[in-house]
C-alpha positions as YAML, in Angstrom:
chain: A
units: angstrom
residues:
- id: 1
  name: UNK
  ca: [-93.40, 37.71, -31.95]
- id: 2
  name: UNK
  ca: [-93.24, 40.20, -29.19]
- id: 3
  name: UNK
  ca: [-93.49, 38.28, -25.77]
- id: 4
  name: UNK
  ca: [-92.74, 40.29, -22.99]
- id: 5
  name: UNK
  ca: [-89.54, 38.40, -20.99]
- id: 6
  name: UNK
  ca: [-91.86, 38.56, -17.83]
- id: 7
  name: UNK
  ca: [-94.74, 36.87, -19.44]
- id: 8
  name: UNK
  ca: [-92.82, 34.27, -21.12]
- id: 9
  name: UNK
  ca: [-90.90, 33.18, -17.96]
- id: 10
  name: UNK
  ca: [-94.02, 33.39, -15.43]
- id: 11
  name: UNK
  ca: [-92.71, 29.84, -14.08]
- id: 12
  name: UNK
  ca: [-89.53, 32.13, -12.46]
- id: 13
  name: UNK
  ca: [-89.03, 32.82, -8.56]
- id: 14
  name: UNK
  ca: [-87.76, 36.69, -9.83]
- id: 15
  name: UNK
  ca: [-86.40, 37.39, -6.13]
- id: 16
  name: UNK
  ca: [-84.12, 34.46, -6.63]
- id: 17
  name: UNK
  ca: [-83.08, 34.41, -10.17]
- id: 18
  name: UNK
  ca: [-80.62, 36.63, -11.82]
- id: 19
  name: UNK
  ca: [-79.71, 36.70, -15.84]
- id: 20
  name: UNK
  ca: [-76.68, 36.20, -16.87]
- id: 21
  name: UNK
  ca: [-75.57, 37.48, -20.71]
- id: 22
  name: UNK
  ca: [-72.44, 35.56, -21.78]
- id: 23
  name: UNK
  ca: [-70.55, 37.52, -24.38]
- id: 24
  name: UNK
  ca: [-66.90, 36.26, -24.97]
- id: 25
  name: UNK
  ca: [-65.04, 33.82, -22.60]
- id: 26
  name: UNK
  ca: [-62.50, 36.20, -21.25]
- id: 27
  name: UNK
  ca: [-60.26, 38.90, -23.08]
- id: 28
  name: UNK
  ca: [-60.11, 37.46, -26.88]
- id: 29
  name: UNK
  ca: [-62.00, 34.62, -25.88]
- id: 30
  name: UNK
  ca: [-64.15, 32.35, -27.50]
- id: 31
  name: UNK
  ca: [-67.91, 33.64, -28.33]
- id: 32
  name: UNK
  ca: [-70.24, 32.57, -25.76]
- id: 33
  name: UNK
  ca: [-72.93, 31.39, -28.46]
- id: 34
  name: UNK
  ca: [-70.15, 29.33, -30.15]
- id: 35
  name: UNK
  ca: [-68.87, 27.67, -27.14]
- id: 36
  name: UNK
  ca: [-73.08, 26.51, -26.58]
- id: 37
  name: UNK
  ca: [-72.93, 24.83, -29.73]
- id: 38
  name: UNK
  ca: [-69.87, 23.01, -28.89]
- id: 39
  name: UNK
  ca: [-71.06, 22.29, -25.02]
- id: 40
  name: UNK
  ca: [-70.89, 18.39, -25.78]
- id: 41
  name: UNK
  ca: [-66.93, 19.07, -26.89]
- id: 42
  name: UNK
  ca: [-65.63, 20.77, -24.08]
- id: 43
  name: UNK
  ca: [-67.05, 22.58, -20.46]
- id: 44
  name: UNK
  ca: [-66.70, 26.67, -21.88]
- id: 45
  name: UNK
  ca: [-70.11, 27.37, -22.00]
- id: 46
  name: UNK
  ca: [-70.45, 25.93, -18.26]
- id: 47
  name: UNK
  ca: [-67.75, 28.00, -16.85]
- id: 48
  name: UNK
  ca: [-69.02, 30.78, -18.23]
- id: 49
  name: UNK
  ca: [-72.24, 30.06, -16.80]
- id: 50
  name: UNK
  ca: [-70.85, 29.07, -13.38]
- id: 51
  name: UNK
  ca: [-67.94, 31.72, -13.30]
- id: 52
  name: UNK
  ca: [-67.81, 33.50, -9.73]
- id: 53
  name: UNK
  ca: [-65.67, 36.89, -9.73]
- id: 54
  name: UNK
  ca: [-63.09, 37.38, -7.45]
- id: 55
  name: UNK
  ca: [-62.89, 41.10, -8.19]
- id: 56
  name: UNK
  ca: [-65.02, 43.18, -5.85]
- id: 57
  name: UNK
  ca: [-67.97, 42.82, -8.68]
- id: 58
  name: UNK
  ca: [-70.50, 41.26, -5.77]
- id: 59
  name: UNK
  ca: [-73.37, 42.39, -8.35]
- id: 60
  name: UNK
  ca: [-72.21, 39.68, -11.48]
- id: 61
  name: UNK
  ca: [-72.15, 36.76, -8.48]
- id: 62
  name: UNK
  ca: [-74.95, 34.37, -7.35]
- id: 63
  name: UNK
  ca: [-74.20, 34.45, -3.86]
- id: 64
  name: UNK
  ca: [-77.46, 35.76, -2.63]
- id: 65
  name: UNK
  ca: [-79.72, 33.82, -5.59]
- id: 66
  name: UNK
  ca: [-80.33, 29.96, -6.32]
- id: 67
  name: UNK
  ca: [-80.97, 30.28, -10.26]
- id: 68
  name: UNK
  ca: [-79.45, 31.48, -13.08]
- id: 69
  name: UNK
  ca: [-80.95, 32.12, -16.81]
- id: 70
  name: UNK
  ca: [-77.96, 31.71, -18.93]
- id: 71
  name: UNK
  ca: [-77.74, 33.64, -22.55]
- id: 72
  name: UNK
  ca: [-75.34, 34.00, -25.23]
- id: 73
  name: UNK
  ca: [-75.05, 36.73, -27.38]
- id: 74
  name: UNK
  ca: [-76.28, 35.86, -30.53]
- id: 75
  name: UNK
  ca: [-74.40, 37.27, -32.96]
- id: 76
  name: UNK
  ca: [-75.37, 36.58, -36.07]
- id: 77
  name: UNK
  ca: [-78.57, 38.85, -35.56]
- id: 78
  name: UNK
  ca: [-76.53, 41.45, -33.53]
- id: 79
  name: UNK
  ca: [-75.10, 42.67, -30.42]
- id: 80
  name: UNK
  ca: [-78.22, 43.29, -28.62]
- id: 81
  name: UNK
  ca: [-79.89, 39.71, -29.14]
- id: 82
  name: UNK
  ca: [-79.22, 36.79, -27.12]
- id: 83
  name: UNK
  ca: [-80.24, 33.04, -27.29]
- id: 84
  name: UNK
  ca: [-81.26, 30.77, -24.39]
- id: 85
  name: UNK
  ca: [-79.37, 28.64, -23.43]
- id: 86
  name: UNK
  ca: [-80.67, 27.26, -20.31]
- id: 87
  name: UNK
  ca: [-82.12, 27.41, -16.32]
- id: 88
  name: UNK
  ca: [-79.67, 26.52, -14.15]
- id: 89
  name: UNK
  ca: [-79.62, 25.84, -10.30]
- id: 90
  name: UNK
  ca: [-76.95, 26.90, -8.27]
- id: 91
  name: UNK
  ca: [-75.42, 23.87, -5.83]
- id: 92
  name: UNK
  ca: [-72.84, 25.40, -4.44]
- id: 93
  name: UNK
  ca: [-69.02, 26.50, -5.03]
- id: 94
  name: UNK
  ca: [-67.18, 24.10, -7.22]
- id: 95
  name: UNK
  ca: [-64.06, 26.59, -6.29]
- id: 96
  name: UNK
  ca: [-63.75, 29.52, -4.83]
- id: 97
  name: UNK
  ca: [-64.14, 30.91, -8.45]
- id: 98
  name: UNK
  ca: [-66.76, 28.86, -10.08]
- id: 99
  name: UNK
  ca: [-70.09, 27.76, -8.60]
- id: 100
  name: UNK
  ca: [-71.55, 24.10, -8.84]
- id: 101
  name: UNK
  ca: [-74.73, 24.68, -10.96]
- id: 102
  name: UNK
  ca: [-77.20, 22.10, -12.26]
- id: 103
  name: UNK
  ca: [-79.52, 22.02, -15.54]
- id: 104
  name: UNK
  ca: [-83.06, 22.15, -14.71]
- id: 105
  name: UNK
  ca: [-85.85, 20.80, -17.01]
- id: 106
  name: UNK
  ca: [-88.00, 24.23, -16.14]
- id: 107
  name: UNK
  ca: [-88.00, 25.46, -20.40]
- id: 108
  name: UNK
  ca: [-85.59, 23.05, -21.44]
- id: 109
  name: UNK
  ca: [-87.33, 22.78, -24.14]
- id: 110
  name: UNK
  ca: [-86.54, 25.78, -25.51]
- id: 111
  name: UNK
  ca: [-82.67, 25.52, -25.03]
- id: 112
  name: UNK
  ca: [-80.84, 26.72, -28.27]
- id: 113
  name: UNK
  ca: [-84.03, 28.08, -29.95]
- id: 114
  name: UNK
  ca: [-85.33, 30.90, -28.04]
- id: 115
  name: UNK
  ca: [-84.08, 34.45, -29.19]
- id: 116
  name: UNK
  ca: [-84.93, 37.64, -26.91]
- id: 117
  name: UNK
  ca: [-83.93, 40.95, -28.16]
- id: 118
  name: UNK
  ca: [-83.25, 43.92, -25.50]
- id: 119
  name: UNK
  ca: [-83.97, 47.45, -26.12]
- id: 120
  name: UNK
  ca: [-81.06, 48.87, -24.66]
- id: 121
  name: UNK
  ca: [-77.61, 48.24, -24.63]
- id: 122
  name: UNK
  ca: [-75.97, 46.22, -21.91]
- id: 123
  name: UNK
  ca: [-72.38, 47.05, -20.50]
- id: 124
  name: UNK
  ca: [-70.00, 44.57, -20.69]
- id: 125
  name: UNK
  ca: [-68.93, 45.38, -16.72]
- id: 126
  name: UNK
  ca: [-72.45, 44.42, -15.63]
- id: 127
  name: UNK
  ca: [-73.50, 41.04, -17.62]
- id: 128
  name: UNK
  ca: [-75.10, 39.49, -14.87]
- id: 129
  name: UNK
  ca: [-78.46, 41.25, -13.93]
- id: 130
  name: UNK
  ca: [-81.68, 41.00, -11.44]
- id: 131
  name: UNK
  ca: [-84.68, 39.48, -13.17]
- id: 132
  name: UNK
  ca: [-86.84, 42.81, -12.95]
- id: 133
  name: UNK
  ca: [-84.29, 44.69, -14.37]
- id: 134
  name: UNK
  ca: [-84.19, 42.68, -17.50]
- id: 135
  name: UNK
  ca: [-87.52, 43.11, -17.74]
- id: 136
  name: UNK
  ca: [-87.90, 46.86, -17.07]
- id: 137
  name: UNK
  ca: [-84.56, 48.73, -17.98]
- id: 138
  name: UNK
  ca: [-83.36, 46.15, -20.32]
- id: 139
  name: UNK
  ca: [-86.58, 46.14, -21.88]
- id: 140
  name: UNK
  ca: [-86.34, 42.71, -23.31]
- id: 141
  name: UNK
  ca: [-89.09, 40.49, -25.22]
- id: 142
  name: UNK
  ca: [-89.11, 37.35, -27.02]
- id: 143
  name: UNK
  ca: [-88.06, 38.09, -30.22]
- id: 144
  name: UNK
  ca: [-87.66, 34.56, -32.12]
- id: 145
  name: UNK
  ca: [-88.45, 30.72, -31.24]
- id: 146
  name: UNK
  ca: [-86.37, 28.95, -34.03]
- id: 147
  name: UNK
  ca: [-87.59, 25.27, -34.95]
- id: 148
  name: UNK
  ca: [-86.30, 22.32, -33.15]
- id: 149
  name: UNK
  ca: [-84.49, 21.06, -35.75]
- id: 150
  name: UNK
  ca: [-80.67, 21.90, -35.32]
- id: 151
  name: UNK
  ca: [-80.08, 24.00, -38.48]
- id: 152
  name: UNK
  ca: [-76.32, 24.62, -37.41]
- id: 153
  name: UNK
  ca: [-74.98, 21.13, -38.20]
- id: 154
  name: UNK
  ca: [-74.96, 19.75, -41.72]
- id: 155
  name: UNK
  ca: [-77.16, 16.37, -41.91]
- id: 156
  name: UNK
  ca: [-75.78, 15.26, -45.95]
- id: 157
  name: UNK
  ca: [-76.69, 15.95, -48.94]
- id: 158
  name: UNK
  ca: [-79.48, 13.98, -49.19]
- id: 159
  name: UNK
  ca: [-80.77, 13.88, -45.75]
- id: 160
  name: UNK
  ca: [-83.12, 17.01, -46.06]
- id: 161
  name: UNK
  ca: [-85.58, 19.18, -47.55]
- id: 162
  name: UNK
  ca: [-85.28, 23.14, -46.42]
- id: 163
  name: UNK
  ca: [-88.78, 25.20, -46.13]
- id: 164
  name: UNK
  ca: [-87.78, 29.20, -47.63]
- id: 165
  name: UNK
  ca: [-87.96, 30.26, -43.84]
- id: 166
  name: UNK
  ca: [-84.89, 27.71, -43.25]
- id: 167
  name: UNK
  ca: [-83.06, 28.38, -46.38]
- id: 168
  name: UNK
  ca: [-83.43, 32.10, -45.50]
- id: 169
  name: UNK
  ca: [-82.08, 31.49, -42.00]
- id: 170
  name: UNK
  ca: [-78.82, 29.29, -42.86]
- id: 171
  name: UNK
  ca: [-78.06, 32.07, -45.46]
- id: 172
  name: UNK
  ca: [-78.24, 35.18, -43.45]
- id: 173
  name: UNK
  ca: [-76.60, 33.80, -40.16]
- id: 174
  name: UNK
  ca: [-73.83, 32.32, -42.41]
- id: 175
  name: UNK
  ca: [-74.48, 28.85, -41.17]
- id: 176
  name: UNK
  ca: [-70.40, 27.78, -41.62]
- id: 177
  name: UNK
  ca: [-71.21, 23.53, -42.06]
- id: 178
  name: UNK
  ca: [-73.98, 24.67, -44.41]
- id: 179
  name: UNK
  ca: [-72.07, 27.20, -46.44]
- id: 180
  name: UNK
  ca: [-68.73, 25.08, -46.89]
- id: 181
  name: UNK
  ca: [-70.50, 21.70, -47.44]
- id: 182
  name: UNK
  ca: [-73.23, 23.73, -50.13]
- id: 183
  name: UNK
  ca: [-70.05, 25.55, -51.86]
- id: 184
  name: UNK
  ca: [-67.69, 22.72, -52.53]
- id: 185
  name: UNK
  ca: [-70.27, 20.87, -55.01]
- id: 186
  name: UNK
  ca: [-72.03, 21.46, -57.69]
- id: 187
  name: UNK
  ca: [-74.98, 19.69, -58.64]
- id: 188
  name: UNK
  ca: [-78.94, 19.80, -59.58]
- id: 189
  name: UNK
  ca: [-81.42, 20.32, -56.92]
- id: 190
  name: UNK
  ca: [-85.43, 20.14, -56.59]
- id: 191
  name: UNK
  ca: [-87.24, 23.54, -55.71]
- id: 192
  name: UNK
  ca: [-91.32, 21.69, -54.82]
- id: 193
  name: UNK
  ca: [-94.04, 23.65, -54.54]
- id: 194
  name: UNK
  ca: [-95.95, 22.29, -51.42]
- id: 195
  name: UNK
  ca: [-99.40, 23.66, -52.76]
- id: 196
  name: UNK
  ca: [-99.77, 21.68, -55.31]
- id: 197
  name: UNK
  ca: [-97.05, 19.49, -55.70]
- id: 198
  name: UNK
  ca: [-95.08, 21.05, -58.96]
- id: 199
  name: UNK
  ca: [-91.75, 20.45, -59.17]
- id: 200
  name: UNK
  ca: [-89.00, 23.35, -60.26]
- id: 201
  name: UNK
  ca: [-85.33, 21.07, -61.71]
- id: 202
  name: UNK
  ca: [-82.65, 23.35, -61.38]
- id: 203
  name: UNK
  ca: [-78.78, 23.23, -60.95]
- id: 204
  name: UNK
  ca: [-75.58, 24.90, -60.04]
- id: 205
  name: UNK
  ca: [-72.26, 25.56, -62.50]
- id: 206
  name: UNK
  ca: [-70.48, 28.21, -64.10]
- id: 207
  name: UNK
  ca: [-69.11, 30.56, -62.59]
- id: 208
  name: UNK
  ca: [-71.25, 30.72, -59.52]
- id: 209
  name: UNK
  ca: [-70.18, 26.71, -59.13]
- id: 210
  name: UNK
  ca: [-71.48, 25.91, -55.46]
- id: 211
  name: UNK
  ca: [-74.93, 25.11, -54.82]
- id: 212
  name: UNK
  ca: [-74.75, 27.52, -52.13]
- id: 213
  name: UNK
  ca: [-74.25, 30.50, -54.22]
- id: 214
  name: UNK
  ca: [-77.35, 29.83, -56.67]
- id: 215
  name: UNK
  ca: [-79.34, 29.21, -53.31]
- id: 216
  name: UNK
  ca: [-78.13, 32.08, -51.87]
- id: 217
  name: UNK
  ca: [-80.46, 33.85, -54.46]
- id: 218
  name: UNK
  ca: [-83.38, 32.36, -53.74]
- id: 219
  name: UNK
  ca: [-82.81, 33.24, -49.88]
- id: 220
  name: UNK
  ca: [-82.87, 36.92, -51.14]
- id: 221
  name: UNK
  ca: [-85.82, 38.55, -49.12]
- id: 222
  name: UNK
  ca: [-85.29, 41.14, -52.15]
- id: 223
  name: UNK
  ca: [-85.25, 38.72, -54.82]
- id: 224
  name: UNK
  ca: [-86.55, 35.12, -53.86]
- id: 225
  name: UNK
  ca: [-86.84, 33.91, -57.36]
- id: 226
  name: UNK
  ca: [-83.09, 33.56, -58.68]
- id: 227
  name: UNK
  ca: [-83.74, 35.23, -62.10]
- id: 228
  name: UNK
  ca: [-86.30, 32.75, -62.72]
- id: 229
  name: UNK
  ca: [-89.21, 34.21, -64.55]
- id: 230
  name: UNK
  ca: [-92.31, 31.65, -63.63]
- id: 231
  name: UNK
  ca: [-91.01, 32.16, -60.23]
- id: 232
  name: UNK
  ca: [-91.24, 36.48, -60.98]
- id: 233
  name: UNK
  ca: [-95.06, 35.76, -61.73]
- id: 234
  name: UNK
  ca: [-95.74, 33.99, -58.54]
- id: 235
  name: UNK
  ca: [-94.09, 36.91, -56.51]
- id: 236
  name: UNK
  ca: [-96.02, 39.58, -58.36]
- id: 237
  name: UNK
  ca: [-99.33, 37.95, -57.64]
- id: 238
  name: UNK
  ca: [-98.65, 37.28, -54.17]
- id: 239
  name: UNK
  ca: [-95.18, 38.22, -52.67]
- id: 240
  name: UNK
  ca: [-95.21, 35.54, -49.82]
- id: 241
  name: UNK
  ca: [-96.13, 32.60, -52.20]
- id: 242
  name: UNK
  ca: [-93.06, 31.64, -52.34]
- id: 243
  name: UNK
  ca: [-91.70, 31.99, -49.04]
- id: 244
  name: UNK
  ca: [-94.68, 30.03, -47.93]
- id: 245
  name: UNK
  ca: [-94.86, 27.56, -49.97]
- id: 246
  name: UNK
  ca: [-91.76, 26.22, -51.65]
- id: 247
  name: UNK
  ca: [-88.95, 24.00, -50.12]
- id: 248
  name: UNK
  ca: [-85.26, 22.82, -51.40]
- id: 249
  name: UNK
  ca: [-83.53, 20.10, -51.24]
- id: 250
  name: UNK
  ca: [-80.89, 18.22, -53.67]
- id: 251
  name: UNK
  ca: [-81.28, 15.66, -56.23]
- id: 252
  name: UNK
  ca: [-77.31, 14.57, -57.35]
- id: 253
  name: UNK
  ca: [-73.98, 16.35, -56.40]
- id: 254
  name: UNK
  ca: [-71.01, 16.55, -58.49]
- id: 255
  name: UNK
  ca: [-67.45, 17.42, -58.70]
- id: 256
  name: UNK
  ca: [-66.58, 21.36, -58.99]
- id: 257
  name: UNK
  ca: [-64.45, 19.72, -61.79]
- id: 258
  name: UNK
  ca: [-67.53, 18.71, -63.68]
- id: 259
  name: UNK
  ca: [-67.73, 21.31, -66.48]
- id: 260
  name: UNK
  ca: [-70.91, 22.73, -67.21]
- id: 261
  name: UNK
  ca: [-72.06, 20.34, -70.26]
- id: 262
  name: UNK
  ca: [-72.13, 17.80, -67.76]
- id: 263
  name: UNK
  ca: [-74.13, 19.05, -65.18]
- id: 264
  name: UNK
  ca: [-76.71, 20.52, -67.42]
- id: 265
  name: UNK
  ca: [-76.78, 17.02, -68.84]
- id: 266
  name: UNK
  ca: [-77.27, 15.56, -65.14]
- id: 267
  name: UNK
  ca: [-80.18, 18.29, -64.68]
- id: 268
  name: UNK
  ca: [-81.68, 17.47, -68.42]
- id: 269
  name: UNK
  ca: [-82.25, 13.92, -67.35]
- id: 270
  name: UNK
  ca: [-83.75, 14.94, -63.52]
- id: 271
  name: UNK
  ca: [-86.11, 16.77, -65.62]
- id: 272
  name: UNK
  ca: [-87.15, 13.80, -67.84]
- id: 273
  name: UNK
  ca: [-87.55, 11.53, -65.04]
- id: 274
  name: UNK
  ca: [-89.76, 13.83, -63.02]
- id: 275
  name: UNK
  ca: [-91.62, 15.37, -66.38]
- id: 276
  name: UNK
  ca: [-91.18, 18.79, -64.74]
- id: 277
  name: UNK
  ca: [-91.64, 20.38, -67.94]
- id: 278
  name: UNK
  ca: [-94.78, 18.54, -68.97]
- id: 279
  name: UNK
  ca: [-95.86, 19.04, -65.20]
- id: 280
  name: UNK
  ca: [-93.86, 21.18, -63.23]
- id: 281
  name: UNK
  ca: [-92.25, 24.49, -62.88]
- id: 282
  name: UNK
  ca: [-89.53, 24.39, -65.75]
- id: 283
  name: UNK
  ca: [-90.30, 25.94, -68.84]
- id: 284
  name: UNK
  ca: [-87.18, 25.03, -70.65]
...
């Protein structure tokens, strides 16, 4: 996706709106992305958004503007990509040191999902910018527009089916509710091919125990097949079959106790009840 940041946010008064990029909530802080995710638990990301300085810095203050787009450094991609996470209209001062700012609905939407990436760096003594100099020294564009579902928090073992582009995304940003729920089990799971409806049994044990780890291979942009050779012949005819087509999702957890004769047994009798050899994607 490359959206200019002009283009996208065409609904902005520019002489009236600065940009703020929230990186850390004071020396050693909190991250400014993390406190977003948490804005129902406590008021960080707010103050961060509303903080006035008291310092001679006139430039990082809203005095002279009436809105505010709010990012936070997203840093599971990197240092120079932020996400969204909101409009904001400034009231007033709350304190001498904070203003009183309101949500908006203008792109709510789009809160928590929308990803810009800026072509050059940003100093941490100016975070706070004019809207035309995002746009043309900043140089940033829409780089990402993640799906609405909240991929950060955990819904249960049984409460979901990933698409590859999902899977791929909780793996490389480290998702921490995903990773530590996915590692402390192991279990059998259901790769489905959404083309035609095969189904691929498969489960986690050994020494790799959590599921997370034998998913983690399948997330693999370099490998996305897990060692699995019917899954090595899809690739080589078309290498985004599977990214495009298969999902994930889990059919029985089980203790990381259970020794591996039990869990293959578990995974044996997935594969009798869905006939995944007779009809599906296991060949063994």
């Amino acid at each position: 996706m490359e959206i200019s940041f002009k283009t996208f946010f065409d609904k902005i008064d520019v002489d009236k709106t600065k940009v703020k990029f929230n990186m850390t909530s004071g020396k050693g802080g909190s991250r400014a992305w993390n406190n977003l995710q948490d804005e129902d638990k406590n008021d960080e990301w707010y103050n961060m958004c509303a903080h006035r300085s008291l310092k001679g810095q006139a430039s990082n203050n809203l005095d002279h503007y009436d809105y505010v787009l709010a990012f936070a450094q997203y840093y599971p991609y990197g240092p120079e990509y932020y996400i969204f996470g909101g409009l904001y209209k400034k009231i007033g001062l709350r304190s001498e040191d904070k203003y009183e700012l309101e949500l908006v609905h203008d792109y709510e939407e789009y809160r928590k999902r929308l990803i810009i990436r800026l072509g050059a760096p940003i100093g941490r003594d100016v975070y706070s910018r004019k809207f035309e100099n995002v746009c043309d020294n900043l140089k940033a564009i829409i780089y990402e527009i993640v799906p609405e579902k909240n991929l950060t928090k955990f819904p249960g073992y049984s409460n979901f089916v990933l698409t590859h582009e999902n899977l791929q995304r909780i793996v490389n940003n480290e998702e921490s509710e995903w990773r530590d729920a996915l590692s402390r089990v192991k279990g059998v799971y259901c790769i489905t091919d959404m083309s035609n409806g095969k189904l691929y049994i498969g489960s986690a044990y050994g020494k790799y125990a959590g599921i997370w780890e034998r998913w983690k291979s399948y997330a693999s942009i370099n490998n996305l097949t897990g060692g699995n050779k019917y899954f090595e012949e899809l690739k080589e005819k078309d290498d985004k079959y599977i990214i495009q087509n298969f999902t994930y999702s889990i059919l029985e957890i089980m203790d990381p106790k259970a020794s591996d004769e039990e869990v293959i047994a578990r995974e044996n009798h997935w594969k009798d009840v869905f006939k995944s050899k007779e009809y599906g994607m296991n060949k063994n």
